[in-house]
Residue frames as qw, qx, qy, qz and C-alpha x, y, z in Angstrom:
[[0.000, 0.889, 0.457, 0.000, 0.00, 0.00, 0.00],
 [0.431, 0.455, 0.117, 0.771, 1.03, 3.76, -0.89],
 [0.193, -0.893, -0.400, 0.075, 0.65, 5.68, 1.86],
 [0.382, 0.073, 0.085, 0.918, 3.23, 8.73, 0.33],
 [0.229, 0.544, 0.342, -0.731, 1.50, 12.16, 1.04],
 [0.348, 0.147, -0.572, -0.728, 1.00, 12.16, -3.25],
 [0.127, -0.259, -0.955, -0.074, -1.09, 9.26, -2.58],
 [0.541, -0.438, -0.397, -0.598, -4.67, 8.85, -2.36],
 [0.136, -0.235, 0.759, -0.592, -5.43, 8.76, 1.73],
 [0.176, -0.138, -0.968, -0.113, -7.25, 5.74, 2.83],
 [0.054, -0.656, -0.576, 0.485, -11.13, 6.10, 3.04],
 [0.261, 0.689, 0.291, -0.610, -10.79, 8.96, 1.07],
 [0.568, 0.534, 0.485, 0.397, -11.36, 10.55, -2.86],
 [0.181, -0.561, 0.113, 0.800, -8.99, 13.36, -3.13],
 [0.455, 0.773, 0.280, -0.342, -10.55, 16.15, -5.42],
 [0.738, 0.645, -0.185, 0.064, -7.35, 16.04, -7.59],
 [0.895, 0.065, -0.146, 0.416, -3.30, 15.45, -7.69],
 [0.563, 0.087, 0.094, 0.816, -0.49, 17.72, -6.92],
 [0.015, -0.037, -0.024, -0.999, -1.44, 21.34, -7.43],
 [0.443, -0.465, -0.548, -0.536, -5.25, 20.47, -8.13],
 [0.647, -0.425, -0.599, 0.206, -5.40, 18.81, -4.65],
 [0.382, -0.234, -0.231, 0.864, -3.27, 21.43, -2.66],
 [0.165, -0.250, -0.281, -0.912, -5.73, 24.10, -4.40],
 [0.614, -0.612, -0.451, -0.213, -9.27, 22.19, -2.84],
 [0.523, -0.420, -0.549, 0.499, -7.27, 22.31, 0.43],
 [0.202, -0.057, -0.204, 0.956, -6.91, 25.70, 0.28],
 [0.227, -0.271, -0.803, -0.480, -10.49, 26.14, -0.76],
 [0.585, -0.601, -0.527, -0.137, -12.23, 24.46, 1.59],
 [0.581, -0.200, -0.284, 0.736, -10.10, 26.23, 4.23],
 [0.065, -0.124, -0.196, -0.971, -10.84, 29.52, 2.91],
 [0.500, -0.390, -0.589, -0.501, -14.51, 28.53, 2.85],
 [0.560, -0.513, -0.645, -0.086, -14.35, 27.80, 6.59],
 [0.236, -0.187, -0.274, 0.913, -11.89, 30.56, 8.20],
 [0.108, -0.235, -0.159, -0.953, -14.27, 32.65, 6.43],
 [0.477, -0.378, -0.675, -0.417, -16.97, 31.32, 8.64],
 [0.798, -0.522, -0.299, 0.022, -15.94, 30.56, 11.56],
 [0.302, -0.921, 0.212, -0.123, -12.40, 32.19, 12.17],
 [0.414, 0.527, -0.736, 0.099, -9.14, 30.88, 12.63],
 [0.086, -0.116, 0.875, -0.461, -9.64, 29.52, 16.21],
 [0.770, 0.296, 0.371, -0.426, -13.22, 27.92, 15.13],
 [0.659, 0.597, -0.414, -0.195, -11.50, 26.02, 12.70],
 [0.820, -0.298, 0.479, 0.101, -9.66, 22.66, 13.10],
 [0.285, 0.432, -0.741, -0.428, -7.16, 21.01, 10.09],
 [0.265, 0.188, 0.945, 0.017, -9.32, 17.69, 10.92],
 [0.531, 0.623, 0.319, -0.478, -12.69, 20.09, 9.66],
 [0.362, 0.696, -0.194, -0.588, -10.64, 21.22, 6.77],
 [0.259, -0.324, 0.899, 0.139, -9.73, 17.86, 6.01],
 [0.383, 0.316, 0.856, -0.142, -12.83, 16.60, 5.63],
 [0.230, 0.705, 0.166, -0.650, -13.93, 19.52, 3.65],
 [0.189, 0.623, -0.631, -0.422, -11.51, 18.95, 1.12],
 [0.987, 0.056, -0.042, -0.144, -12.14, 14.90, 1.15],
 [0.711, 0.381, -0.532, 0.257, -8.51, 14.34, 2.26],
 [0.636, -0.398, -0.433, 0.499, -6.21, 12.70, 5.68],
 [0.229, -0.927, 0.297, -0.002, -5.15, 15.88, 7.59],
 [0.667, -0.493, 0.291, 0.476, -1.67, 14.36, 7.10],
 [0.667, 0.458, 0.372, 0.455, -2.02, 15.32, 3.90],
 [0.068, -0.975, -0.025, -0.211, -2.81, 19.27, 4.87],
 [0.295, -0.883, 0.255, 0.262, 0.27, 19.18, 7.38],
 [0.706, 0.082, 0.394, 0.583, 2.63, 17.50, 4.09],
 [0.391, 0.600, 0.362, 0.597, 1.74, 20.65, 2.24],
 [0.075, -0.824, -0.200, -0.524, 1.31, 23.36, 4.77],
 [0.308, 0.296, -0.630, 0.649, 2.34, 22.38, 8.38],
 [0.008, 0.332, 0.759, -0.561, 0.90, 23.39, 11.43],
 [0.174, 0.752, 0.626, -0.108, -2.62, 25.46, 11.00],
 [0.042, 0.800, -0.025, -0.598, -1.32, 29.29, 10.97],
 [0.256, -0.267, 0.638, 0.675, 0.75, 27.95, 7.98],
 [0.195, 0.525, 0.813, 0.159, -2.43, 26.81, 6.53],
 [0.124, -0.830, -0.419, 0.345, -4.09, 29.90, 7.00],
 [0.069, -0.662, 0.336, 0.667, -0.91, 32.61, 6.00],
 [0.281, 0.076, 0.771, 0.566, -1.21, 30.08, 2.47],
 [0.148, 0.595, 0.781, -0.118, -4.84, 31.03, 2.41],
 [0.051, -0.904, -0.129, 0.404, -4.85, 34.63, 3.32],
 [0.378, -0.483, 0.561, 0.556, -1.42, 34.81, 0.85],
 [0.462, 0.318, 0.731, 0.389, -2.96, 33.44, -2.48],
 [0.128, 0.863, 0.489, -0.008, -5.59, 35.96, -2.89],
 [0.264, -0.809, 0.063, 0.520, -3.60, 38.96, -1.32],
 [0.465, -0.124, 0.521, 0.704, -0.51, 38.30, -4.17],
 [0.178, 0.583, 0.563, 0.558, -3.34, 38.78, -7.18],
 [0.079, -0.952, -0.240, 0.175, -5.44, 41.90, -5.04],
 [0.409, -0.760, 0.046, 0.503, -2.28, 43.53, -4.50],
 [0.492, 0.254, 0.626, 0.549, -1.36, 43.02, -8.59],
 [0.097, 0.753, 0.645, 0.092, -4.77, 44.64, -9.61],
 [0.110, -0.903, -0.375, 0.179, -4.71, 47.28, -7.52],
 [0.572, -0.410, 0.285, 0.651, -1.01, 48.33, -8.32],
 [0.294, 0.040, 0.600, 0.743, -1.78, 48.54, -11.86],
 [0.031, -0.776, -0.624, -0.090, -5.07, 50.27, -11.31],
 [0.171, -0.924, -0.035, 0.339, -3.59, 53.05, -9.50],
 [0.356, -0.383, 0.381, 0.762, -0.53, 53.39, -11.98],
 [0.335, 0.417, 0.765, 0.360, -3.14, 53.63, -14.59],
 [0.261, -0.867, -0.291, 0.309, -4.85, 55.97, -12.92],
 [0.244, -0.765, 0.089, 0.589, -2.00, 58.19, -12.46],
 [0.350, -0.029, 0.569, 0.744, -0.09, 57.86, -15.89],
 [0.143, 0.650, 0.544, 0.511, -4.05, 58.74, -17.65],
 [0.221, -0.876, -0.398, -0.161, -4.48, 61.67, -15.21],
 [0.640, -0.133, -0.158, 0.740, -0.81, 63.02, -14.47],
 [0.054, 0.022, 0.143, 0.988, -1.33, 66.72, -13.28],
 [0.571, -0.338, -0.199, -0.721, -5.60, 66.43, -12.62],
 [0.268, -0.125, -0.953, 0.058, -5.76, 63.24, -10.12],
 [0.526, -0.522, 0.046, -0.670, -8.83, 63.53, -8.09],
 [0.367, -0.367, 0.686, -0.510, -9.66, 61.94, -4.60],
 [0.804, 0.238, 0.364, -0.406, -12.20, 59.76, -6.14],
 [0.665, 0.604, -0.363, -0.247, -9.97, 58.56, -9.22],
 [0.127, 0.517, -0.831, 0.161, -7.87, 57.19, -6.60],
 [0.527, -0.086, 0.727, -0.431, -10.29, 55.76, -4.27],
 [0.870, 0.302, 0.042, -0.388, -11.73, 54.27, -7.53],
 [0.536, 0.563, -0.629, 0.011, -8.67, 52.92, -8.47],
 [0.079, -0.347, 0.864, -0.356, -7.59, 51.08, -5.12],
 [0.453, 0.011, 0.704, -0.547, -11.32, 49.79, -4.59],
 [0.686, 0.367, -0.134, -0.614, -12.31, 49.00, -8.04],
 [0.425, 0.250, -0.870, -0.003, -10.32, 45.41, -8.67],
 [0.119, 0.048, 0.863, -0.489, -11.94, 44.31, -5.37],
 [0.555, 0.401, 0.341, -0.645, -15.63, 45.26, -6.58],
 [0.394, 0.575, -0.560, -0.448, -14.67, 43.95, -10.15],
 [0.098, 0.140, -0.974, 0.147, -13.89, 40.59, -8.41],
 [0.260, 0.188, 0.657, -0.682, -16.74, 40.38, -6.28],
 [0.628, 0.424, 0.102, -0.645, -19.11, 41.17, -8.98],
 [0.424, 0.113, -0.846, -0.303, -17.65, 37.63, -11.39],
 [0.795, -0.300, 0.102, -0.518, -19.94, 35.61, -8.16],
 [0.649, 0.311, -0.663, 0.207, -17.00, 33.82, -7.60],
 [0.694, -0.698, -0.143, -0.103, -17.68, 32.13, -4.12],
 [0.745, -0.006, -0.197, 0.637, -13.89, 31.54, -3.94],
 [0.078, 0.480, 0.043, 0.872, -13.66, 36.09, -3.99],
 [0.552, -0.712, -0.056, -0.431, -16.79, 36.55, -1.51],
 [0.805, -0.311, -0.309, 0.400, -14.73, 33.87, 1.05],
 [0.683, 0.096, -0.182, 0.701, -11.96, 35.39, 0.71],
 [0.159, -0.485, -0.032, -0.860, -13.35, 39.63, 0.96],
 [0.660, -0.541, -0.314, -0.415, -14.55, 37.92, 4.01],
 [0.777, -0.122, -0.184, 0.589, -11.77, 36.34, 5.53],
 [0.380, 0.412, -0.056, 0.826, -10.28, 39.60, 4.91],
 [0.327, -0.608, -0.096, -0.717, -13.12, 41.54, 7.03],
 [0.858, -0.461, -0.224, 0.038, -13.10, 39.03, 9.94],
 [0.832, -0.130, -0.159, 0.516, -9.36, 39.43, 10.08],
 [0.133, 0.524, 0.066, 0.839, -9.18, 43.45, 9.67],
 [0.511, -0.578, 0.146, -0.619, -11.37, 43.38, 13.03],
 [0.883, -0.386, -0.242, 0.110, -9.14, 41.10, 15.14],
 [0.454, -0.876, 0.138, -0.087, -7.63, 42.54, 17.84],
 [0.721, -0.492, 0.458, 0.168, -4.81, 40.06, 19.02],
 [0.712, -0.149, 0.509, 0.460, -3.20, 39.11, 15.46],
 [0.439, 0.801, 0.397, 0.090, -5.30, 40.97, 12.64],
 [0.169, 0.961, 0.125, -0.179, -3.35, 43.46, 12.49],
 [0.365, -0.382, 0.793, 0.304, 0.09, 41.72, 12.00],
 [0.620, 0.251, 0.667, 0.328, -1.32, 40.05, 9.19],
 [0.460, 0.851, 0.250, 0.035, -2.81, 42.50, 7.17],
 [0.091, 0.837, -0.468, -0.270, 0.76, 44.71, 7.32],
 [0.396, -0.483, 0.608, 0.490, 2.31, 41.58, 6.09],
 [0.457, 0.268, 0.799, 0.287, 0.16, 41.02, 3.17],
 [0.253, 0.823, 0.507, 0.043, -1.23, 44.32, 2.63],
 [0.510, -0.573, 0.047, 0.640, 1.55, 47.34, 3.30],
 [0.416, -0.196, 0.432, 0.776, 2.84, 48.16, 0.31],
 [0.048, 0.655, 0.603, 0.453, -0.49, 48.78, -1.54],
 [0.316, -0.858, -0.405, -0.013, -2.01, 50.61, 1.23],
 [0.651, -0.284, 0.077, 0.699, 1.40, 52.57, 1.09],
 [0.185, 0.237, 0.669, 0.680, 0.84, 53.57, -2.65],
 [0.038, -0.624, -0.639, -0.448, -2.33, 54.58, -1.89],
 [0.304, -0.807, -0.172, 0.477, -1.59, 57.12, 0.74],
 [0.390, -0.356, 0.280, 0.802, 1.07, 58.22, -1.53],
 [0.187, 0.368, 0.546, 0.729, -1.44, 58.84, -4.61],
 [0.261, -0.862, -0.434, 0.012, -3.86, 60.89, -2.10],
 [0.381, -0.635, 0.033, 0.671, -1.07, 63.01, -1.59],
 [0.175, -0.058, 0.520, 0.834, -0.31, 63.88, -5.13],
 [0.071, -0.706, -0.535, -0.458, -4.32, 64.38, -5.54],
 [0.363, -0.893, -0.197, -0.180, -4.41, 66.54, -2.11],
 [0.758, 0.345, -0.301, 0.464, -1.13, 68.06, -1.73],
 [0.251, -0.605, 0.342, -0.674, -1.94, 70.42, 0.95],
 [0.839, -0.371, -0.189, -0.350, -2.82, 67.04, 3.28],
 [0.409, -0.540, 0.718, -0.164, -1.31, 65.51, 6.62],
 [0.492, 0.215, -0.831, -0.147, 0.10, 62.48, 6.14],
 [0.144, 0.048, 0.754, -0.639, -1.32, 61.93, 9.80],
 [0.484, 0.348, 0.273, -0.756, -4.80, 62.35, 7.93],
 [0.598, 0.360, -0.498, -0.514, -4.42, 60.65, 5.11],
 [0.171, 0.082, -0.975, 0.116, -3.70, 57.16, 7.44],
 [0.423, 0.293, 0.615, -0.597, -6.83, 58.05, 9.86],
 [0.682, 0.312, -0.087, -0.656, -9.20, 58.35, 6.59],
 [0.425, 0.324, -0.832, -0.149, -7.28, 54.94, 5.27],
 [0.018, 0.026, -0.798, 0.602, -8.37, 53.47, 8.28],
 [0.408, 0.376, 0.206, -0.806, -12.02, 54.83, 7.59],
 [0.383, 0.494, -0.571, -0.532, -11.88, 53.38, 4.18],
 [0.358, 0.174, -0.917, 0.015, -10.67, 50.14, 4.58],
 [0.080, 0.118, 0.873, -0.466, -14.04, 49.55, 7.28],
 [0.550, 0.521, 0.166, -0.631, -16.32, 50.65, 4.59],
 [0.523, 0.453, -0.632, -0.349, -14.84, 48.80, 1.62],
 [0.023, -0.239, 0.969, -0.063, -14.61, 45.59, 3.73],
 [0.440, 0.250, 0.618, -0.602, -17.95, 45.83, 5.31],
 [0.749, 0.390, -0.029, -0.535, -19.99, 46.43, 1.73],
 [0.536, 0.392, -0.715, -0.221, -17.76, 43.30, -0.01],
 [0.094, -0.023, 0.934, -0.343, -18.55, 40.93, 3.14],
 [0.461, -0.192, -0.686, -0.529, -22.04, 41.04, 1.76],
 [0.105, 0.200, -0.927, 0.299, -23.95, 40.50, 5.14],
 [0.243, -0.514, -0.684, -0.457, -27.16, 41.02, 4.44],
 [0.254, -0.522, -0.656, 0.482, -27.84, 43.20, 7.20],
 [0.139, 0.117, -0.240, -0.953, -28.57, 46.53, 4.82],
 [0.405, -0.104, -0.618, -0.665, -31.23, 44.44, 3.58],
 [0.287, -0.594, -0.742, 0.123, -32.66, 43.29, 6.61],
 [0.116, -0.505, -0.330, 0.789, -32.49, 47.38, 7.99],
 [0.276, 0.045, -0.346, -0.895, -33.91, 48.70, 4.33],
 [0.620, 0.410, 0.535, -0.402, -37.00, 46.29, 4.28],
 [0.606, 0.281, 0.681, 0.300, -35.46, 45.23, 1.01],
 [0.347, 0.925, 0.103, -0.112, -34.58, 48.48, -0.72],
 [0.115, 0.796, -0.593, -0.040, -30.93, 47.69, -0.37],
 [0.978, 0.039, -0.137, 0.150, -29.11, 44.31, -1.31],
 [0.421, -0.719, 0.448, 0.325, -25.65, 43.81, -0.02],
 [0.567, -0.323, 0.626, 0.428, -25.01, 42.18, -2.81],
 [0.294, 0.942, 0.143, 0.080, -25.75, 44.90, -5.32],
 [0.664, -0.212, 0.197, 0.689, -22.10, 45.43, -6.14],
 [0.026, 0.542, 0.228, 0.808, -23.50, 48.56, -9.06],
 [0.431, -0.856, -0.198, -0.207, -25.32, 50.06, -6.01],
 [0.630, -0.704, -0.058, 0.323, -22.16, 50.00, -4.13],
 [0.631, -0.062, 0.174, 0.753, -19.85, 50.88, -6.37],
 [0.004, 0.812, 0.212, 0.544, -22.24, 54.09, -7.59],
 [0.170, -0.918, 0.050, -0.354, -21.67, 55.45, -4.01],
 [0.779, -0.384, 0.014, 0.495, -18.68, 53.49, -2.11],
 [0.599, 0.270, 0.011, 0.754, -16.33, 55.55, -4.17],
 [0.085, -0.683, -0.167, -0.706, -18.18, 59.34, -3.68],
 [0.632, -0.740, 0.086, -0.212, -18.39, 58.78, 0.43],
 [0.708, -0.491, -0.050, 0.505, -15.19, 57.53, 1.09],
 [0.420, 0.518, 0.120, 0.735, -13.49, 60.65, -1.69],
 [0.275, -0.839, -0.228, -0.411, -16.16, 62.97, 0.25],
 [0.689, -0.698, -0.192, -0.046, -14.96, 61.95, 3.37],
 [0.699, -0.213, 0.040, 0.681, -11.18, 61.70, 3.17],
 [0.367, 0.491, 0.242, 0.752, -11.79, 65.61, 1.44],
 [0.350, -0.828, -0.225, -0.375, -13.67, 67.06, 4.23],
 [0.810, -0.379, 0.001, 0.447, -11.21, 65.34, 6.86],
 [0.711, 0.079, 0.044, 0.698, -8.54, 67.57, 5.08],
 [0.041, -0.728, -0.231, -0.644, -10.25, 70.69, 4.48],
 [0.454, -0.856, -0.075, -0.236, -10.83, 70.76, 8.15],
 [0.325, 0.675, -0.427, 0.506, -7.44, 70.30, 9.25],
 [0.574, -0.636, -0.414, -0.308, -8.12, 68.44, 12.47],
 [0.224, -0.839, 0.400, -0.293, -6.27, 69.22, 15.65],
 [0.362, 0.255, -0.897, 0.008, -4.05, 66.24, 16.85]]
């Protein structure tokens, strides 16, 4: 009997080989952090999720967090792609006019772009992402290692649209941003239970008509007023 980690684990019917296989794991993984959290999660759930041994999850990944940084990592690599080349787009078509809103459309438009193919693999993940953006004890270590450098970029193109602006102001609004952009892509259906069904959360053209214009609005007023420390 073959019981190499490439192998098929006894009992089960692994969803493919090699990369295929190592993809479901991440998957189903994704599918349940985004549910339940890191520490509501086991590697025996995500085992089963996937239809393979958990010895298979710690041949490819290790202990859980590894599992997890692979998870949170896949997604990030492409977001952080997108948005790069959104905002250099941006700037190169608008060098010398940017506006507050060209940027914020740029940084938040790959993420609403996703969201709107109804790829469940995207909604997980823009979840994950919101669960972990509002955890105290680690959340915030992760996102700087997977998220920094964008969210860097994008302070730096708000400056070059608002050149009179604190950099001290331009993080607080970031900060602002990034809990409105998470919240409408996490989809939680609680607009629609407070509109009596005049708002879907998952109306992605309804959010993107006004996500961009209230967080521009806001990060412009924030500056105008110059706030005291």
């Amino acid at each position: 009997m073959n019981d190499s980690p490439g192998a098929a684990p006894r009992g089960r019917r692994p969803k493919g080989q090699g990369p295929d296989l190592r993809e479901a794991i991440l998957d189903a993984a994704e599918a349940l952090f985004s549910r339940h959290g890191f520490y509501g999660v086991t590697v025996r759930q995500v085992a089963s999720e996937a239809g393979v041994d958990t010895a298979l999850i710690h041949y490819y990944f290790g202990a859980k967090r590894e599992l997890f940084d692979s998870v949170f990592a896949r997604r990030a690599e492409i977001l952080n792609e997108a948005r790069l080349r959104a905002m250099q787009a941006y700037e190169d078509g608008a060098a010398g006019r940017m506006s507050v809103e060209g940027v914020i459309e740029a940084f938040i438009g790959p993420l609403i772009e996703l969201s709107m193919t109804n790829d469940e693999g995207w909604k997980n993940y823009f979840r994950l992402v919101a669960l972990v953006n509002n955890t105290p004890a680690w959340g915030g270590e992760t996102m700087h290692r997977f998220f920094d450098p964008v969210v860097h970029r994008l302070v730096d193109s708000l400056k070059a649209a608002l050149p009179g602006a604190e950099t001290r102001d331009l993080y607080w609004c970031y900060q602002f941003l990034t809990g409105s952009m998470m919240l409408a892509l996490s989809e939680t259906g609680r607009i629609d239970q407070l509109s009596d069904g005049l708002c879907r959360s998952t109306d992605m053209e309804a959010v993107r008509a006004r996500l961009y214009a209230y967080c521009a609005a806001g990060i412009a007023e924030v500056v105008r007023r110059k706030p005291s420390p």
